[in-house]
C-alpha positions in Angstrom: 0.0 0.0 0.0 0.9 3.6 -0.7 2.6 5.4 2.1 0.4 8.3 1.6 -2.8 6.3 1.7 -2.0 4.7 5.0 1.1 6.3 7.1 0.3 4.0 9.8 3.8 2.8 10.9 2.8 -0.8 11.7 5.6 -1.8 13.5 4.9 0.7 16.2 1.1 0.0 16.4 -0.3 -2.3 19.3 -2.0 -4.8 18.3 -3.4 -8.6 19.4 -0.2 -10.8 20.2 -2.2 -14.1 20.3 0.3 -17.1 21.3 3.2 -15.3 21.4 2.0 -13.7 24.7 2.4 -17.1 26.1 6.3 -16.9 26.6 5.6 -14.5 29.3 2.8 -16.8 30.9 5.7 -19.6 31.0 8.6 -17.2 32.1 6.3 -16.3 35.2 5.9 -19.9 35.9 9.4 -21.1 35.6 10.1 -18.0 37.6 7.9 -18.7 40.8 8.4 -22.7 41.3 7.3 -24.3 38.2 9.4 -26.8 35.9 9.6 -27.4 32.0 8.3 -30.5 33.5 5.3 -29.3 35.3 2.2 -31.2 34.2 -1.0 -29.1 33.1 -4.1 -29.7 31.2 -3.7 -30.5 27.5 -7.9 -31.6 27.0 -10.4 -29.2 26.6 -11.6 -28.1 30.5 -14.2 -26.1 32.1 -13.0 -23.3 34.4 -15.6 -23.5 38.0 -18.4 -21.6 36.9 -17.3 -20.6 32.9 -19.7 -22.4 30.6 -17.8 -21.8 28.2 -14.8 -24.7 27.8 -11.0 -23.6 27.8 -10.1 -25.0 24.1 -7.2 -25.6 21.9 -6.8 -24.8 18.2 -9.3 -26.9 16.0 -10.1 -28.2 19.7 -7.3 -30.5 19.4 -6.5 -32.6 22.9 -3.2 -33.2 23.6 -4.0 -35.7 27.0 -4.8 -34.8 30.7 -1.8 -33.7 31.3 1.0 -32.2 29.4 4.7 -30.7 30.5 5.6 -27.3 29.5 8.0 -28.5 27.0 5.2 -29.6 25.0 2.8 -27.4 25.7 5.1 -24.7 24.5 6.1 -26.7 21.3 2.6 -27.1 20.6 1.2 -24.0 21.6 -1.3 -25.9 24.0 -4.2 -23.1 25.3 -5.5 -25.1 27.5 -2.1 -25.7 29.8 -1.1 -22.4 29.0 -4.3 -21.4 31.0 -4.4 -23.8 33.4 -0.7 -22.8 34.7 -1.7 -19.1 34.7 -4.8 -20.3 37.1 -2.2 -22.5 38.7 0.6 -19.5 39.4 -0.5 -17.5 42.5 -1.3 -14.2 40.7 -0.6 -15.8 37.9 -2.2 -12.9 35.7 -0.3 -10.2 37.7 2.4 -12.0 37.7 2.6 -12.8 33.5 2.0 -8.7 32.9 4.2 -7.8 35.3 7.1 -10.3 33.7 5.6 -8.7 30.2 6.2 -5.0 31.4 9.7 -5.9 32.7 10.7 -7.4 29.6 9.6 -4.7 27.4 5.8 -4.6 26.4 4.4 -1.8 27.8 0.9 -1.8 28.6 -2.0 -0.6 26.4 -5.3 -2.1 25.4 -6.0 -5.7 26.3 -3.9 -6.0 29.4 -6.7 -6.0 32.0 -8.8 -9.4 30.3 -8.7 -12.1 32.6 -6.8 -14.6 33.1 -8.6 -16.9 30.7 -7.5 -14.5 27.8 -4.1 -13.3 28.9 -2.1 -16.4 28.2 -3.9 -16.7 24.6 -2.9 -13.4 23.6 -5.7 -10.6 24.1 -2.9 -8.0 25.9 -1.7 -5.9 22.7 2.3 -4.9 21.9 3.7 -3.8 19.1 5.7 -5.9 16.8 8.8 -3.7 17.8 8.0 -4.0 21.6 6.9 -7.4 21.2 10.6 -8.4 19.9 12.0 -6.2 22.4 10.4 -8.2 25.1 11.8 -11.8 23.3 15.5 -10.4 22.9 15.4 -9.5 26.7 15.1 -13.4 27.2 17.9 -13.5 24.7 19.8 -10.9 26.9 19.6 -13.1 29.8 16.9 -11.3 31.4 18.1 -8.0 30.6 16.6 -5.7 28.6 17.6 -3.0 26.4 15.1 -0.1 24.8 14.9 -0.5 20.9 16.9 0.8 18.5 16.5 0.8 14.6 19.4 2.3 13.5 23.2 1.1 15.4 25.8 3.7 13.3 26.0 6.1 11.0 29.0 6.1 9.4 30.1 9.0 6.5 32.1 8.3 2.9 35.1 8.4 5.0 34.4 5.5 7.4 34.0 8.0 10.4 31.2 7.3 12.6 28.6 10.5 12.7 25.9 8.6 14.8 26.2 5.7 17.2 23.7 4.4 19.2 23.8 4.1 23.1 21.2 2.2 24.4 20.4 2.3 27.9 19.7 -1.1 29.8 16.8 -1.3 31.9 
């Protein structure tokens, strides 16, 4: 699409994350007590008073209970939300982990805890890969940055960036 027809810079706009909001549901797990080997619920469930069943994609079950190993790998919904009940605060404790790592808050952070895991919380595509290199970073992270150096004909460095750790 033509610039001037739509300036909407898209990798700045918040939007849906869907499963990739998950990693910060299963970094707030392993973080307070859980394992990769945890066991949660891979078959559709009912949360106490819901009618409406926790699902997977296409309703897929992946058996009563599955590790996080697999239920990452698979992108299971239903263990993904089961842990989150699991995890005291679990909800506060998955956006708080989010924030930290580098997706700041804006529309979709306050659904509950059936919702958070599957992705409802919005981040932009640059925040959102901000957040994932902080887990690269060892936990660290550092503020975006689009542009490293600018360098001249010469070779002589006009621009460099500094980011600044958090």
């Amino acid at each position: 699409p033509d610039f001037i027809e739509n300036s909407r810079n898209w990798a700045t706009t918040a939007r849906p994350t869907a499963s990739t909001f998950k990693a910060f549901t299963l970094a707030a797990g392993l973080e307070n007590g859980f394992s990769l080997r945890s066991g949660f619920q891979g078959n559709t469930w009912r949360i106490p008073g819901d009618p409406t069943p926790v699902r997977n994609e296409y309703s897929e079950n992946y058996g009563y209970r599955v590790n996080l190993v697999e239920a990452t790998a698979k992108s299971i919904n239903t263990a993904f939300v089961d842990l989150i009940r699991q995890l005291p605060d679990g909800k506060d404790k998955t956006l708080e982990l989010a924030e930290k790592a580098g997706a700041p808050k804006t529309r979709g952070w306050d659904a509950d805890e059936r919702n958070i895991p599957i992705g409802t919380p919005e981040v932009s595509p640059l925040n959102q890969a901000s957040a994932y290199a902080t887990f690269a970073n060892g936990g660290v992270h550092v503020a975006p940055h689009v542009v490293k150096e600018v360098k001249d004909a010469d070779g002589n460095v006009l621009y460099k960036a500094d980011p600044k750790e958090d």
